[in-house]
N, C-alpha and C positions, 0 to 999 in steps of 0.2 A: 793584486792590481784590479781597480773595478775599472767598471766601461764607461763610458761617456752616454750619454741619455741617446744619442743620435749611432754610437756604435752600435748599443742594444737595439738599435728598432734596427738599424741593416741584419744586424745575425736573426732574428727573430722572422724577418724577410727570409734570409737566408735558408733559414732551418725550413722553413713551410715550403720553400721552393724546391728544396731536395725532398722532402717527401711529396712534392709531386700536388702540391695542393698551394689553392691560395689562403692567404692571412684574414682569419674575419679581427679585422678593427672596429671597433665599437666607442662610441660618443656616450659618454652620461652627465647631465648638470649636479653640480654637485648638491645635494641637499634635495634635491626633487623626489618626492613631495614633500618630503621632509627628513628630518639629518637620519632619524634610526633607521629606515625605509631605506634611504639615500646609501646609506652605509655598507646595507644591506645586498641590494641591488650590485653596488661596486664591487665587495666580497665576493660575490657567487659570479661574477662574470668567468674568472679564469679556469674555474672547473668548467662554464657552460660552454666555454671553446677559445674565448674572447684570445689573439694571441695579443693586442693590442689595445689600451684602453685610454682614451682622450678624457679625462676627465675638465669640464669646462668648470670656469667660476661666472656665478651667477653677477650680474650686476644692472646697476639700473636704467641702460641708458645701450643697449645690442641691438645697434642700430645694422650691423652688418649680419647679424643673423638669419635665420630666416623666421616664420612663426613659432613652428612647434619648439626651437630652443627658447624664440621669447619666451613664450609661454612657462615655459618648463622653469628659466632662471625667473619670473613674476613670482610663481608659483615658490621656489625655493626661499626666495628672499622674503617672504611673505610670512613664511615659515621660521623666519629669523636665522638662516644661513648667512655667515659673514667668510671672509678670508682666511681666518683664525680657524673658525671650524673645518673649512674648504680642507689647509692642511692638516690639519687636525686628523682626516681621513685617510690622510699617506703618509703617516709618520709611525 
């Protein structure tokens, strides 16, 4: 039986609560600075503690963002990250 995307962040919540600690959730654009970096960067999060990871898709028009993620998806897409790639990374 798998879990639903939304039961895994409750247990994952869950689990850091009984041990008594909060959840580091972490944000990365995808492809920033660029896809190997990018990829890279996404990898090593979950060794570095990360128990949660938003992975955003870059696009050209984040108007609800704030800077540093403009910048970051400017930055990606520039790089030639597309959607394709984006999953590409979580598959």
């Amino acid at each position: 039986m798998t879990e639903t995307g939304q039961a895994r962040i409750q247990a994952r919540f869950a689990a850091c609560a009984a041990a008594g600690r909060a959840a580091l959730v972490t944000y990365v654009t995808a492809g920033d600075p660029d896809f190997d970096t990018g990829s890279a960067i996404l990898n090593a999060l979950p060794a570095a503690g990360a128990d949660i990871i938003e992975l955003g898709v870059p696009f050209t028009d984040p108007m609800a963002d704030g800077v540093p993620v403009q910048l970051a998806g400017q930055r990606a897409l520039k790089a030639g990250q597309t959607l394709k790639k984006t999953l590409a990374m979580v598959t």
